[in-house]
Biopython code that builds the backbone (N, CA, C, O; Angstrom):
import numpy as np
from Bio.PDB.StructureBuilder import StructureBuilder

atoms = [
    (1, "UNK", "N", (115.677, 107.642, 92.326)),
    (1, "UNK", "CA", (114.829, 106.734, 91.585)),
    (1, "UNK", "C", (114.491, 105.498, 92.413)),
    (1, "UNK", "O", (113.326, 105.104, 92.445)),
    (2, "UNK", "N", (115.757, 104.673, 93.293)),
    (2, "UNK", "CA", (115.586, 103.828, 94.227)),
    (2, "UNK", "C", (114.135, 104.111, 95.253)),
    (2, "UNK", "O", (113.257, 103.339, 95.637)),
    (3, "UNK", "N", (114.306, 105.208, 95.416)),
    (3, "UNK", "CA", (113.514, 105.427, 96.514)),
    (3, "UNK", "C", (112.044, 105.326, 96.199)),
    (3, "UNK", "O", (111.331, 104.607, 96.899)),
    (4, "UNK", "N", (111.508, 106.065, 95.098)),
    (4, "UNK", "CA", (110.227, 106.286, 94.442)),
    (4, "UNK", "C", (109.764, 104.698, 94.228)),
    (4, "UNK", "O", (108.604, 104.344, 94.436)),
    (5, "UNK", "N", (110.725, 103.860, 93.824)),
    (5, "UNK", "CA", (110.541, 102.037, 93.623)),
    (5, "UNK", "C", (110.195, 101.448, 94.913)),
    (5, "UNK", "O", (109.125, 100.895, 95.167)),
    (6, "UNK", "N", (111.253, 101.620, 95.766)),
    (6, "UNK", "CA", (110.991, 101.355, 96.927)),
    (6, "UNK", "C", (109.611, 101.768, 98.146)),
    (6, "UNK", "O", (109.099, 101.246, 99.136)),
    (7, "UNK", "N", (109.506, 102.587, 97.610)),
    (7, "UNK", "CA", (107.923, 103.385, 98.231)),
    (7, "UNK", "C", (106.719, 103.270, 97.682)),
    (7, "UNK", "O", (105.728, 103.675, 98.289)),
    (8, "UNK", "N", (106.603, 102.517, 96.058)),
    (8, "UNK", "CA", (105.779, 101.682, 95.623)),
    (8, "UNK", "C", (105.633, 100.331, 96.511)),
    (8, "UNK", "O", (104.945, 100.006, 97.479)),
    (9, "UNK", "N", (106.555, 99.747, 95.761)),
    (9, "UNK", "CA", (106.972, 98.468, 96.733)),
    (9, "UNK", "C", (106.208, 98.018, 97.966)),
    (9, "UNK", "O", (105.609, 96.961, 98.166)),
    (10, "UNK", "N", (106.451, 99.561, 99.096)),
    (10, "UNK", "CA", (106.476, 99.271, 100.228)),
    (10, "UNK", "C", (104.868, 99.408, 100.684)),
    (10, "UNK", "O", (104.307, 98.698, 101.519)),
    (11, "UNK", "N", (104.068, 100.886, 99.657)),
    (11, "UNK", "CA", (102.872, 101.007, 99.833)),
    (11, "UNK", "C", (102.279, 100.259, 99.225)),
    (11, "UNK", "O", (101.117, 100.662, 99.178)),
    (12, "UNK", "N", (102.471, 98.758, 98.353)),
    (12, "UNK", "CA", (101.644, 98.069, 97.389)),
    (12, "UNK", "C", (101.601, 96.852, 98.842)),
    (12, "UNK", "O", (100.461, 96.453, 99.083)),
    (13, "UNK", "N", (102.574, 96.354, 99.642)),
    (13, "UNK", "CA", (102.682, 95.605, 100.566)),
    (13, "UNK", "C", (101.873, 95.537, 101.284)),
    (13, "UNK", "O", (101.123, 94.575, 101.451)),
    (14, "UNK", "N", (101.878, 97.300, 102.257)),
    (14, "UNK", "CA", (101.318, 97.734, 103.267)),
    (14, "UNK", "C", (99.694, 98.129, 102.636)),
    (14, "UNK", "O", (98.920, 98.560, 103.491)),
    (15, "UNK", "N", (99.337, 98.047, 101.699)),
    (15, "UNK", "CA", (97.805, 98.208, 101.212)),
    (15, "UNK", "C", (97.453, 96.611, 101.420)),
    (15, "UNK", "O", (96.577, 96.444, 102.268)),
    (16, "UNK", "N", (97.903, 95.538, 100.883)),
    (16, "UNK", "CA", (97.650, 94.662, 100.832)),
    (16, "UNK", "C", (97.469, 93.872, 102.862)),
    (16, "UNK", "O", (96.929, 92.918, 103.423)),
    (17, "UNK", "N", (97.939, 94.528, 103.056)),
    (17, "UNK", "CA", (98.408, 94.003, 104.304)),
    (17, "UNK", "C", (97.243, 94.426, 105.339)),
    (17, "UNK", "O", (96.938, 93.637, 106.234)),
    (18, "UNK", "N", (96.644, 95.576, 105.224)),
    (18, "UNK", "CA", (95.700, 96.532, 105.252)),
    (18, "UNK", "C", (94.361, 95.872, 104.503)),
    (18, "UNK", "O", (93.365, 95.873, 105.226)),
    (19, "UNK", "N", (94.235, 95.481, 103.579)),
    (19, "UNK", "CA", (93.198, 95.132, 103.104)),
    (19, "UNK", "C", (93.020, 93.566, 103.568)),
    (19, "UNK", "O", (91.845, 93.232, 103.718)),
    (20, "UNK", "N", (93.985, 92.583, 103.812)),
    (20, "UNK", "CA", (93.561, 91.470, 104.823)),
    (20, "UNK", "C", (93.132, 91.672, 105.841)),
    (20, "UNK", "O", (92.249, 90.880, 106.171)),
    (21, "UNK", "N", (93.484, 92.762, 106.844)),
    (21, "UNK", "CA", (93.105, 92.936, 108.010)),
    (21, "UNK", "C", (91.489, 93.566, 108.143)),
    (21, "UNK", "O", (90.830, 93.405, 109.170)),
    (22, "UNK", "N", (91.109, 94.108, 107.259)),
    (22, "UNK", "CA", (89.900, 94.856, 107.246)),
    (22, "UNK", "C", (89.296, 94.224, 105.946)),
    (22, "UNK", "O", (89.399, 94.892, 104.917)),
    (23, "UNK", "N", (88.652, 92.958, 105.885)),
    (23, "UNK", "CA", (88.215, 92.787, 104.745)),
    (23, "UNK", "C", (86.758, 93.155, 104.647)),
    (23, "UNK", "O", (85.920, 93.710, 105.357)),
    (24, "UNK", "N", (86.825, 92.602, 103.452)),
    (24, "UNK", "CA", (85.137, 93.778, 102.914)),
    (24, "UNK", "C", (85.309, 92.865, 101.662)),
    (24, "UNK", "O", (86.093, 92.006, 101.257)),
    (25, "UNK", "N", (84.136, 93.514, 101.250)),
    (25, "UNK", "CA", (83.188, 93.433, 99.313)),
    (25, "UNK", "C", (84.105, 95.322, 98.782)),
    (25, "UNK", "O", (83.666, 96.466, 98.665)),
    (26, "UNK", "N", (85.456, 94.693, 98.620)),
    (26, "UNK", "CA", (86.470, 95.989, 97.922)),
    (26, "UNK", "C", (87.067, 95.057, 96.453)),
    (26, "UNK", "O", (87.851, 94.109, 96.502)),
    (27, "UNK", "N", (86.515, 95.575, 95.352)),
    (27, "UNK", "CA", (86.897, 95.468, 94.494)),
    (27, "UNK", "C", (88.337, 96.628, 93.804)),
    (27, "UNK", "O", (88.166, 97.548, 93.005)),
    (28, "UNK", "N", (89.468, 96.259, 94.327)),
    (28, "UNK", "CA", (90.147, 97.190, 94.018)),
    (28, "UNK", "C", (91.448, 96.307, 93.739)),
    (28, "UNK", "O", (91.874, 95.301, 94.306)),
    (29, "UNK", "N", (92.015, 97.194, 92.453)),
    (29, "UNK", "CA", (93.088, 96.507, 91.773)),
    (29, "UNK", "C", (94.375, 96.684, 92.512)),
    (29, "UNK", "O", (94.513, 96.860, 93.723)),
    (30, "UNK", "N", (95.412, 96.599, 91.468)),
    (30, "UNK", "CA", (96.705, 96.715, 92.122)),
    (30, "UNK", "C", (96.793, 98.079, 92.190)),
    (30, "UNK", "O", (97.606, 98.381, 93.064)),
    (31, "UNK", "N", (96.285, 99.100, 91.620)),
    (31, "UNK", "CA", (96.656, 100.713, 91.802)),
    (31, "UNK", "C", (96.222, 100.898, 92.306)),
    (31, "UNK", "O", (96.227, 102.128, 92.270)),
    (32, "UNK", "N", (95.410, 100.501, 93.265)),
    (32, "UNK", "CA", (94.282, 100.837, 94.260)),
    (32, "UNK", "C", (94.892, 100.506, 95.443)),
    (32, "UNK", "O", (95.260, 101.507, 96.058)),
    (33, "UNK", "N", (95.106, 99.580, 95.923)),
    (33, "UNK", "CA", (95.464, 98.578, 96.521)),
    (33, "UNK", "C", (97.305, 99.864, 97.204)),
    (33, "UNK", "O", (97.481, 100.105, 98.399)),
    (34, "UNK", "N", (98.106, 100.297, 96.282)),
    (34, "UNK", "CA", (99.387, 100.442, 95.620)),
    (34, "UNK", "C", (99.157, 102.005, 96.736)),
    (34, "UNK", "O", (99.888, 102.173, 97.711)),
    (35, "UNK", "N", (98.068, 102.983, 96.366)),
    (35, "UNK", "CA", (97.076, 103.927, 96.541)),
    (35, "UNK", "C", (97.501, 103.828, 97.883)),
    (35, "UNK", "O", (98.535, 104.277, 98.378)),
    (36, "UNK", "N", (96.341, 103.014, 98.565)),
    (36, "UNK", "CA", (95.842, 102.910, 99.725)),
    (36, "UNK", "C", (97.216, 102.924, 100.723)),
    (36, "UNK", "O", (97.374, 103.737, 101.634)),
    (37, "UNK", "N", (98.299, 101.712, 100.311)),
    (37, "UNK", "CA", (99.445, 101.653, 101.273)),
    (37, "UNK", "C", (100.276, 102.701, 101.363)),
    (37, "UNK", "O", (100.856, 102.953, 102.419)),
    (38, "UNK", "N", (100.397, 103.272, 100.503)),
    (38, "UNK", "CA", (100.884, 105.098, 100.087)),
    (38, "UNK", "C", (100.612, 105.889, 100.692)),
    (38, "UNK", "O", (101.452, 106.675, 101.130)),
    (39, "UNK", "N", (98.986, 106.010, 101.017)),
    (39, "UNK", "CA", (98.403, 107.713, 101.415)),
    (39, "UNK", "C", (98.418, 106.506, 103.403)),
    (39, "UNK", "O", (98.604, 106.936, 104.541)),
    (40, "UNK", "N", (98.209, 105.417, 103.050)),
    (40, "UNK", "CA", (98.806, 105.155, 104.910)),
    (40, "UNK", "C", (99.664, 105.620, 105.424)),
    (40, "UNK", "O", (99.762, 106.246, 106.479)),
    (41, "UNK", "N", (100.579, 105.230, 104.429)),
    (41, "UNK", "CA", (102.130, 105.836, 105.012)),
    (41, "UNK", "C", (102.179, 107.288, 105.477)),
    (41, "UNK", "O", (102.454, 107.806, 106.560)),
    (42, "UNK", "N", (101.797, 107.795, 104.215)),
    (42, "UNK", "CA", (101.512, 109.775, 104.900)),
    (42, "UNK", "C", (100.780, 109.854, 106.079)),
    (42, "UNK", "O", (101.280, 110.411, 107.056)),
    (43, "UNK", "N", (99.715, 109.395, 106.121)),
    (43, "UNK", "CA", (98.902, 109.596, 107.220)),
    (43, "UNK", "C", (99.074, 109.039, 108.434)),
    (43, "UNK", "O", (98.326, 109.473, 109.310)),
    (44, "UNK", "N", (99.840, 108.206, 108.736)),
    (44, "UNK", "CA", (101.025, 107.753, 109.683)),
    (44, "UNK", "C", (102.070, 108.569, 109.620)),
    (44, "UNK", "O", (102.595, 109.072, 110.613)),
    (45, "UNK", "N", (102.313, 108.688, 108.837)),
    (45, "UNK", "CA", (103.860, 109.624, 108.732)),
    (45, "UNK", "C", (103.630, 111.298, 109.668)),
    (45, "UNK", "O", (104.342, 111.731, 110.573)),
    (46, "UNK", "N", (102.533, 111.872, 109.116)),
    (46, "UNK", "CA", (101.658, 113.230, 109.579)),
    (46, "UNK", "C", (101.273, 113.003, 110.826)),
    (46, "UNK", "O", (101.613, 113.575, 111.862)),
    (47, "UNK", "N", (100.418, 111.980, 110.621)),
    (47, "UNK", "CA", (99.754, 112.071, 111.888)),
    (47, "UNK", "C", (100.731, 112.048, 113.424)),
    (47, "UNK", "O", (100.539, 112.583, 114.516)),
    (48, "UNK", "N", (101.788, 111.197, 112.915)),
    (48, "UNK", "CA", (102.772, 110.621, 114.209)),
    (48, "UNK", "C", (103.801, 112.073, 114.350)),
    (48, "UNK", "O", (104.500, 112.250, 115.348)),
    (49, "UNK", "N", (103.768, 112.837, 113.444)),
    (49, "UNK", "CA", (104.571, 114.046, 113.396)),
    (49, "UNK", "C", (103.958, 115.519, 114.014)),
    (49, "UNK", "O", (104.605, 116.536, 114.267)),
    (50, "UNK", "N", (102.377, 115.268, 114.181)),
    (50, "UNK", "CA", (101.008, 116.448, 114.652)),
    (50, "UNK", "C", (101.373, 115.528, 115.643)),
    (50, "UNK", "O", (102.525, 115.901, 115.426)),
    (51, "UNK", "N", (101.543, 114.431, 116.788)),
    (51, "UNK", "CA", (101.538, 113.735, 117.783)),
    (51, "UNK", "C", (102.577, 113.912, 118.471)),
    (51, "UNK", "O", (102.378, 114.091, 119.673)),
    (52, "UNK", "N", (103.769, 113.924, 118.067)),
    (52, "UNK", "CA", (105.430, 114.082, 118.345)),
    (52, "UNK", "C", (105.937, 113.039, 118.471)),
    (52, "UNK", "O", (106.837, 112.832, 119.285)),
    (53, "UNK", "N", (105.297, 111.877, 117.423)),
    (53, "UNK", "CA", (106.045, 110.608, 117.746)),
    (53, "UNK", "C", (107.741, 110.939, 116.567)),
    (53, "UNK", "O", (108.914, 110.575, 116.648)),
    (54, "UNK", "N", (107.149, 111.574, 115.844)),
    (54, "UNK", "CA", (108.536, 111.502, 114.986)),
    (54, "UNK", "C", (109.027, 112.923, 114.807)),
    (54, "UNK", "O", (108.277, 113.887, 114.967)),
    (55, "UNK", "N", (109.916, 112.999, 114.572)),
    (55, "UNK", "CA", (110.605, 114.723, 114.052)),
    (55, "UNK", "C", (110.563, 114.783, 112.652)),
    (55, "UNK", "O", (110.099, 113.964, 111.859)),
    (56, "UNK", "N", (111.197, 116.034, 112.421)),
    (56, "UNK", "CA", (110.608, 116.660, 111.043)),
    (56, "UNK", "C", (111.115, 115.931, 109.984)),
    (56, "UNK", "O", (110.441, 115.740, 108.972)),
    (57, "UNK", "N", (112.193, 115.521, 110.113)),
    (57, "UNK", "CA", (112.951, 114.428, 109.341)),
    (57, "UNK", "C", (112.546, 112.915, 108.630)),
    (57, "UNK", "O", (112.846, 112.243, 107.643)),
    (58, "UNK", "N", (111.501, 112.851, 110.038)),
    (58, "UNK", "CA", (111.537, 111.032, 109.859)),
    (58, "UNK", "C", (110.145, 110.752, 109.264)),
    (58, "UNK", "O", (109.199, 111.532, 109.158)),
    (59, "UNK", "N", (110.234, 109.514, 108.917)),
    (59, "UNK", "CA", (108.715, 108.975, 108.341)),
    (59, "UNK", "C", (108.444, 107.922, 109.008)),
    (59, "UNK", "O", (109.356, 107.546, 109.744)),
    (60, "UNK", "N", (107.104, 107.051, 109.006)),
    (60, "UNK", "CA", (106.473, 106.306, 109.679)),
    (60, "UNK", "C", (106.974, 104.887, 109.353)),
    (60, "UNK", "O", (107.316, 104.806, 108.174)),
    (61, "UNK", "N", (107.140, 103.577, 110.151)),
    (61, "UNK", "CA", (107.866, 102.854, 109.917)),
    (61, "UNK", "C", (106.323, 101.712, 109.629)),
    (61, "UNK", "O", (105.171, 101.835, 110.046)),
    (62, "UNK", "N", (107.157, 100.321, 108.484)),
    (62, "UNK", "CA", (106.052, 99.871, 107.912)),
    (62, "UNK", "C", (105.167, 99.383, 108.959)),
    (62, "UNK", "O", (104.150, 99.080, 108.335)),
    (63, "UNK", "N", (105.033, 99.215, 109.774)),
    (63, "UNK", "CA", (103.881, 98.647, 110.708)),
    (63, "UNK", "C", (102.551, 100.180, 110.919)),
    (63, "UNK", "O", (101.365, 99.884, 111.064)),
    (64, "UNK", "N", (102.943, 101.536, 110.904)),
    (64, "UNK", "CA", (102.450, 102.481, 111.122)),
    (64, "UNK", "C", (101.811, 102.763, 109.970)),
    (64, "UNK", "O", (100.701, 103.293, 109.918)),
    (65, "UNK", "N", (102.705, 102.307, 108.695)),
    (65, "UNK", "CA", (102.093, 102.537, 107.436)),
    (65, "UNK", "C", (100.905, 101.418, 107.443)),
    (65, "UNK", "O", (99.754, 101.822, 107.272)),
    (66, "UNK", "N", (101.086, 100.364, 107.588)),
    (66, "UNK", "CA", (99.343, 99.436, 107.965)),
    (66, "UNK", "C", (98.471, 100.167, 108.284)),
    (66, "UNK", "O", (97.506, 100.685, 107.722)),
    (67, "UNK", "N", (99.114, 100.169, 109.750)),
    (67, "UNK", "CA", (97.857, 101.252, 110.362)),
    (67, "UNK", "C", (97.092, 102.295, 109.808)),
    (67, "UNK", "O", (95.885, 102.459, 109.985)),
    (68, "UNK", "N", (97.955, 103.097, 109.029)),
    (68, "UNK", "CA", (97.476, 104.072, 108.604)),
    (68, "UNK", "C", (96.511, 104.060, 107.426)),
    (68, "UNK", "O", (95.652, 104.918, 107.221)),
    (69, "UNK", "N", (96.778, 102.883, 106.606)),
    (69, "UNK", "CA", (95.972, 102.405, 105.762)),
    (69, "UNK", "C", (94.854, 101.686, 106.087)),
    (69, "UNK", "O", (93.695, 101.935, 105.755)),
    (70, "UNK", "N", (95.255, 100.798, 106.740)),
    (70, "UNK", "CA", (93.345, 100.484, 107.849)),
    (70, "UNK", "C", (92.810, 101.295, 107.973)),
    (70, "UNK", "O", (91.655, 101.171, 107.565)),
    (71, "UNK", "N", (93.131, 102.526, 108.517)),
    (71, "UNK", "CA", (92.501, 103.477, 109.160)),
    (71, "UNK", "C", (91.682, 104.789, 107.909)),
    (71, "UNK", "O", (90.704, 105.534, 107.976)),
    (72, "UNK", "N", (92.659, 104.515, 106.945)),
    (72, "UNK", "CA", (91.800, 105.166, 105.210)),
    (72, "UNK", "C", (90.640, 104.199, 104.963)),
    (72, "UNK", "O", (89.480, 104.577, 104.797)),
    (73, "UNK", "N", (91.123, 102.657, 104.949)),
    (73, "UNK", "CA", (90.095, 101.757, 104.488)),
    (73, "UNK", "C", (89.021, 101.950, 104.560)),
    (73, "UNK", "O", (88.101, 101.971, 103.742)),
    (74, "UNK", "N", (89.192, 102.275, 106.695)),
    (74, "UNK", "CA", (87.890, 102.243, 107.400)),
    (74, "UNK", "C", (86.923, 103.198, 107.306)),
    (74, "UNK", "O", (85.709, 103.133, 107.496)),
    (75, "UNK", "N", (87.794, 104.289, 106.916)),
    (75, "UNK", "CA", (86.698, 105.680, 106.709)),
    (75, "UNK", "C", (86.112, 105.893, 105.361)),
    (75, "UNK", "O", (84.965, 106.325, 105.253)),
    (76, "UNK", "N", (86.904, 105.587, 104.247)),
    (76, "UNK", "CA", (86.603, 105.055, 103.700)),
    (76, "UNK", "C", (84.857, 104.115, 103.200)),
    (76, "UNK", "O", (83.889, 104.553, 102.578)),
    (77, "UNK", "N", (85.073, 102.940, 103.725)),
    (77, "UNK", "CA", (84.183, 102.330, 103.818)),
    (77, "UNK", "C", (82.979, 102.860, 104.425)),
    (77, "UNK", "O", (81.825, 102.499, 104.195)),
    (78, "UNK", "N", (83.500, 104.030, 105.468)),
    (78, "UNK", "CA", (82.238, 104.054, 106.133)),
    (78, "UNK", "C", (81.413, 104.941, 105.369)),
    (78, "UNK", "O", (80.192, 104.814, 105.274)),
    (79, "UNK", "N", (82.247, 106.045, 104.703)),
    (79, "UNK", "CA", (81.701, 106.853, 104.045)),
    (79, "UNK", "C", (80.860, 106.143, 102.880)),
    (79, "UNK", "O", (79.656, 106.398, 102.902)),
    (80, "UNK", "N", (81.177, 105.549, 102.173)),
    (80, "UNK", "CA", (80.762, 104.602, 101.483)),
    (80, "UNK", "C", (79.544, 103.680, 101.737)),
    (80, "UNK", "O", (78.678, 103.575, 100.869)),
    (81, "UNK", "N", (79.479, 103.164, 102.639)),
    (81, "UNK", "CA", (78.311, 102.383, 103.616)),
    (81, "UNK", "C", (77.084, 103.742, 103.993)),
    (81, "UNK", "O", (75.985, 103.455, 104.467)),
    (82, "UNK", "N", (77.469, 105.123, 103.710)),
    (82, "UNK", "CA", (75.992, 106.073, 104.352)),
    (82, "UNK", "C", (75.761, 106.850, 103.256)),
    (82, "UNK", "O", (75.000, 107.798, 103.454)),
    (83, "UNK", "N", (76.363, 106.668, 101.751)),
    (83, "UNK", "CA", (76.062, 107.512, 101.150)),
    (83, "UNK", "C", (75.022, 106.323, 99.815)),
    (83, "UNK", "O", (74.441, 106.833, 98.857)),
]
sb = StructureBuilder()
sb.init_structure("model")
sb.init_model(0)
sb.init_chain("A")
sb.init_seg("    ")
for serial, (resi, resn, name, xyz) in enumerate(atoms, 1):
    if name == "N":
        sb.init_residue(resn, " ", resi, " ")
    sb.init_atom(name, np.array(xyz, "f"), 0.0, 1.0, " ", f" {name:<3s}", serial, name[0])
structure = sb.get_structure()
C-alpha cells in the first residue's frame, strides 16, 4: 500500500517538476499533472531498460522520471500543436 502512495507522491512531484521545465498554455489539474509524472517514470523506467541502463529489477530514479515526463509533455504538445 506504502508503495502505490509513494509512487503517487513521487509521479505528482515529478509531473510538476516537468511541467515547470516545459511550460506552455497546459491547463491540467492535479490528475493530470499526477498522470504525466507516472507514465515518465515508466517511460524512463522502459526506456533505460530497452538501453541497458538498468536491469530487469530496477526502475528509473527521480531525475529520469522528469525526464521522462518532459519528454511525454513534449510529444504531447507537439501532437497537439499539428492536429
Amino acid at each position: 500500500m506504502w508503495h502505490l502512495i509513494v509512487v503517487i507522491i513521487i509521479g505528482f512531484i515529478a509531473g510538476l517538476i516537468a511541467r515547470a521545465l516545459h511550460p506552455g498554455d497546459d491547463k491540467a489539474g492535479f490528475i493530470v499533472t499526477t498522470l504525466l509524472g507516472i507514465a515518465g517514470s515508466f517511460v524512463a523506467t522502459y526506456g533505460g531498460r530497452m538501453l541497458g541502463l538498468y536491469s530487469a529489477n530496477s526502475s528509473a530514479g527521480f531525475i529520469a522520471s522528469v525526464i521522462g515526463a518532459v519528454v511525454i509533455l513534449v510529444i504531447y504538445n507537439f501532437i497537439r500543436k499539428n492536429s
